[in-house]
C-alpha positions in Angstrom: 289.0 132.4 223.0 287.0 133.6 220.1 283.7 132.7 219.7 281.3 131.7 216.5 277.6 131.6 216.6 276.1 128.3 216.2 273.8 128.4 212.7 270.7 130.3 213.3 270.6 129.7 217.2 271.3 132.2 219.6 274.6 130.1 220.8 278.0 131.5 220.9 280.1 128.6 220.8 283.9 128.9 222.1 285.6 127.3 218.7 286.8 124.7 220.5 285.0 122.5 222.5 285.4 119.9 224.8 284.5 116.2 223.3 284.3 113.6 226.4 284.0 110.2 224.2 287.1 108.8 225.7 286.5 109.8 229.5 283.8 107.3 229.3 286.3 105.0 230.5 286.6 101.6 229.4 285.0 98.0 229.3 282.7 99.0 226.6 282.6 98.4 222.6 284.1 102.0 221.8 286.4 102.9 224.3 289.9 104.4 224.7 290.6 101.8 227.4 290.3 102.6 231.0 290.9 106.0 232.4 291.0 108.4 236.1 288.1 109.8 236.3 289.2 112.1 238.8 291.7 113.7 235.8 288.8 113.7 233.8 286.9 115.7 235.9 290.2 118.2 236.3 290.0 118.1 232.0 287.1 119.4 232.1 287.4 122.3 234.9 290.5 123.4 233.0 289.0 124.0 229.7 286.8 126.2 231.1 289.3 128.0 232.5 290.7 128.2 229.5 287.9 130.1 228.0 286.1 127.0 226.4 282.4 127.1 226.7 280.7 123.9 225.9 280.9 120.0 226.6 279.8 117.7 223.8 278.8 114.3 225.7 276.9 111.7 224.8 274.4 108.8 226.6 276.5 106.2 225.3 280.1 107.1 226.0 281.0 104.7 228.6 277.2 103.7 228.5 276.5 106.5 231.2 279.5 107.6 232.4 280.4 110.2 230.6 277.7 111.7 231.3 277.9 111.3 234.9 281.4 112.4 235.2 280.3 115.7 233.0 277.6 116.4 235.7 280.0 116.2 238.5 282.3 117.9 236.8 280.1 121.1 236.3 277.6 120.6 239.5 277.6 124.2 241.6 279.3 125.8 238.9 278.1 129.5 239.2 278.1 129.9 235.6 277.4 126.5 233.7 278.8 126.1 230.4 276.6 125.1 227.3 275.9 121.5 226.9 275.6 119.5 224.4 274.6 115.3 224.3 272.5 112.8 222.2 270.6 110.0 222.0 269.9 107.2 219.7 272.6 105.0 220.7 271.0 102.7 223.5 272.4 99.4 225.2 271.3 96.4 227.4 271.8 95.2 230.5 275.3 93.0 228.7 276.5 96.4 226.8 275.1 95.7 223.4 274.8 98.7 221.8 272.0 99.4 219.1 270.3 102.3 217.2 267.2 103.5 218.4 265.0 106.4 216.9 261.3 106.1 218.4 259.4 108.8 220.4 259.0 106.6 223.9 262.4 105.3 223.6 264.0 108.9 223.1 261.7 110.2 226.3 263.1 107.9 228.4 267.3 108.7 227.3 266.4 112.6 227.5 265.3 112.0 231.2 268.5 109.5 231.7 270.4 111.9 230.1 268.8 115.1 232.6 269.5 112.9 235.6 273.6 111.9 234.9 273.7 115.7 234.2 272.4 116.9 236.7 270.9 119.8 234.8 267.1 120.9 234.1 267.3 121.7 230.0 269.6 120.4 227.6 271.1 122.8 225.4 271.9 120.8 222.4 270.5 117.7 221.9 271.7 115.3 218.8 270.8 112.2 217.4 274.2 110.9 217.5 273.1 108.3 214.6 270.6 108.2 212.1 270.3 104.1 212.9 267.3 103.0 211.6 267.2 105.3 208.8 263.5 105.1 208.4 263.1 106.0 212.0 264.7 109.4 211.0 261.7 111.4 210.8 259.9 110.2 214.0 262.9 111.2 216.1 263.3 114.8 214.8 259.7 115.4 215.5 259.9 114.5 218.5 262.7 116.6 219.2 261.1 119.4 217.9 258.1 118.7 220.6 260.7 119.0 223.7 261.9 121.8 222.6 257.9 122.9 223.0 258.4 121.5 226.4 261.7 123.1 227.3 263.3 120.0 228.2 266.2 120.9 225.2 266.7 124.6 223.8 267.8 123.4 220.2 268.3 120.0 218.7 271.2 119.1 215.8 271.9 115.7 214.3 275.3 114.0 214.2 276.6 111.7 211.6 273.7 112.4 208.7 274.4 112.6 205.1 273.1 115.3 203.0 269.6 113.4 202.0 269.0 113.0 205.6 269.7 116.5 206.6 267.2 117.6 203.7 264.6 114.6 204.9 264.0 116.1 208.3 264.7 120.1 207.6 261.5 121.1 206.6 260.2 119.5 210.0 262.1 121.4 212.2 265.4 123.7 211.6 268.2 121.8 211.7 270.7 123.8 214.4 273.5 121.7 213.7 275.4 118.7 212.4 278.2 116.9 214.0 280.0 115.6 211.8 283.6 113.7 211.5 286.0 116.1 209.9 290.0 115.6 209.4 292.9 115.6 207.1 292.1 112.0 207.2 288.3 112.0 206.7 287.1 115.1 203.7 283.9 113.3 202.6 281.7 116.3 203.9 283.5 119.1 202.1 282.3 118.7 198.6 278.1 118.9 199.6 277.3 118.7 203.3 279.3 122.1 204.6 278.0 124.0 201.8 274.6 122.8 202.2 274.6 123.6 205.7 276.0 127.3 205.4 273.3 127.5 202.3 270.8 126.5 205.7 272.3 128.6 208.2 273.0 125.2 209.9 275.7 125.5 212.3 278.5 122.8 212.3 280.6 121.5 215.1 283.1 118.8 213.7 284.7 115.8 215.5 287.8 114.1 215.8 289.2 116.8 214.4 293.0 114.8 215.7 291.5 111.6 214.0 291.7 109.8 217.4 294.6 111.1 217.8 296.6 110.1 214.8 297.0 113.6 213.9 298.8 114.7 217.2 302.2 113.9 216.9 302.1 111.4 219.8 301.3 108.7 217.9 303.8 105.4 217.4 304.1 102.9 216.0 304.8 101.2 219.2 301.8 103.1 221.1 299.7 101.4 218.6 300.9 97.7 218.8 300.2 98.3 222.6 297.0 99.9 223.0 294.7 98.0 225.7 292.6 95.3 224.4 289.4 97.4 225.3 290.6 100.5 223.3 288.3 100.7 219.8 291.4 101.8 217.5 292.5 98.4 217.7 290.1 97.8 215.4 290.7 101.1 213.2 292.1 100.2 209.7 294.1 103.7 210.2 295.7 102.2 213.2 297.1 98.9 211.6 299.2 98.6 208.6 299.5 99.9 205.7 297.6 103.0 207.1 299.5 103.7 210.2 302.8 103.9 208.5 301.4 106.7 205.2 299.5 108.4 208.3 302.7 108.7 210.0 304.9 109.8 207.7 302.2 112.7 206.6 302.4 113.2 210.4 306.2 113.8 210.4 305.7 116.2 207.1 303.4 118.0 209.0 305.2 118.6 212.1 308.1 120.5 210.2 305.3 123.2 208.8 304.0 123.3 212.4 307.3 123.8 214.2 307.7 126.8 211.4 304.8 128.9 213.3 306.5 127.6 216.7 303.0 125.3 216.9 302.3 121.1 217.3 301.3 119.2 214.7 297.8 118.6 217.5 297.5 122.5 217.0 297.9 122.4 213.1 295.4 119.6 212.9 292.8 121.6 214.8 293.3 125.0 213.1 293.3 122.8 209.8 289.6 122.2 210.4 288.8 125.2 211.8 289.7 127.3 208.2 286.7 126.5 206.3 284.0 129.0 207.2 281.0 126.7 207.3 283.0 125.0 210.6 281.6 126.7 213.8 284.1 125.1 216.1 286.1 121.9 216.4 285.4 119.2 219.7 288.8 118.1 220.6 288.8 115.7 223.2 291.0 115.2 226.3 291.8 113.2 229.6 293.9 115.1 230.9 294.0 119.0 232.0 297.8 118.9 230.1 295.8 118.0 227.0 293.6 120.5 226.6 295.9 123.0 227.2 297.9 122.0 224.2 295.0 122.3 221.8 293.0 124.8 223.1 295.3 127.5 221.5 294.3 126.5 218.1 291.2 128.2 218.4 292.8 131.0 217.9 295.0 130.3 215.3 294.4 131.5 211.8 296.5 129.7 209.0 297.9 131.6 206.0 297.1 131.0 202.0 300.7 129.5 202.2 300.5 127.2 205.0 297.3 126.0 204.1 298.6 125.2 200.4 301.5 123.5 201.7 298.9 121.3 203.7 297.4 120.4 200.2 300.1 119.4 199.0 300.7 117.4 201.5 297.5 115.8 201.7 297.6 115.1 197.7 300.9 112.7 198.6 299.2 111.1 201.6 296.5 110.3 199.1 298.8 108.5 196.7 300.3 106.4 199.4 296.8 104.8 199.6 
């Protein structure tokens, strides 16, 4: 699989990468309902077969487990791939999750976060939220002081707006910015990507399958019986009059697909991966079969016409709103 190099760091990032939100298994306020983590575990050994070479984790995924799952996944691994988590998002002792930005509080997930791992440096470390917004600034310095210490090589932010970006850049160099990026969610095209090429800040987009909406899978049926535990319950794009206009540009989109012999899960991905300022695209997956399918579009280049035929398709979906 290709690679792209991440902004101004010295990381050469497969373009797709493996995002492990949902193998954080359930019984917390964002899951995907429960899931085996032994599969999980086989997810992630076969993307790195398949030539992917980063993990994108996070403390709060499963509140821990992800992590912990990652870390086994990857433990004696001759050659480890490049990982990637965050902090910020924090719960207690019930599960309530909350935002937290100050310099003890980050010092204490970073050595949480070292210990699920199982690793000695992280390689990209985020602040997955920028929750409280006037703790910003006290975060990203201290970010920038573990890198001094070499507990992280490089440190990106996740989920920031353009004003925050500019708020904490002249602190440290931003590396990167995570953020959500579909043919159901555009807002960063108009300023963020072309502020963060202006930057040389690389950019690593999420959900690129919009929770997987945007696979092809997706029914009307599979909706109406997700578990009680999985977040898209509560996901205005999962309930009606959303589901069925994201559907039907679903079923649009799997005829242009089929054309290039592709899934609409592929088209979604490469989709993403077309704009220039996009480094690469975390996909995420539960299951080595998933991966498999997507991992492909990283190589997949779409043409002027298919691309313009995705406009237009994405001009109708907007009407239906």
């Amino acid at each position: 699989m290709k690679t792209r190099r991440l902004g101004w760091t010295d990381l050469n990032l497969s373009a797709i990468g493996l995002g492990t939100w949902a193998i954080g298994g359930g019984k917390w306020k964002f899951s995907w309902g429960p899931q085996d983590d032994r599969e999980s575990i086989s997810a992630i050994q076969r993307a790195l077969e398949l030539g992917i070479n980063w993990i994108d984790t996070a403390a709060v995924y499963g509140l821990g487990h992800s992590e912990e799952i990652v870390g086994k996944a990857i433990k004696g691994l001759r050659e480890k791939p490049i990982v990637a988590t965050k902090c910020e998002r924090v719960w207690d002792k019930d599960g309530n999750i909350s935002g937290r930005l100050k310099k003890e509080s980050i010092r204490s997930e970073i050595e949480a976060s070292l210990k699920r791992l199982k690793i000695e440096v992280i390689d990209l470390y985020q602040i997955h939220w920028p929750e409280p917004d006037e703790d910003i600034e006290e975060a990203w310095t201290t970010l920038g002081d573990l890198i001094k210490e070499g507990k992280i090589r490089y440190a990106g932010v996740s989920n920031f707006n353009l004003q925050q970006l500019k708020r904490v850049q002249p602190i440290h160099p931003v590396a990167s910015l995570q953020p959500p990026y579909s043919m159901l969610e555009r807002g960063v095209e108009e300023k963020v990507l072309p502020y963060c090429s202006a930057n040389n800040i690389g950019v690593v987009t999420y959900s690129p399958m919009q929770k997987g909406l945007l696979t092809g899978k997706f029914t009307r049926e599979r909706a109406a019986n997700l578990p009680e535990d999985d977040h898209r319950r509560r996901d205005p794009r999962f309930q009606e009059p959303e589901l069925s206009a994201n559907l039907k540009l679903v079923e649009n989109l799997r005829s242009l697909a089929e054309k290039s012999g592709k899934t609409v899960a592929q088209l979604a991905i490469a989709w993403v991966l077309r704009r220039p300022e996009v480094t690469a695209a975390i996909v995420g997956a539960r299951r080595p079969s998933q991966i498999e399918e997507t991992a492909v579009a990283g190589d997949w280049v779409l043409s002027k016409k298919d691309i313009a035929a995705i406009d237009t398709l994405l001009e109708e979906r907007q009407k239906a709103s």
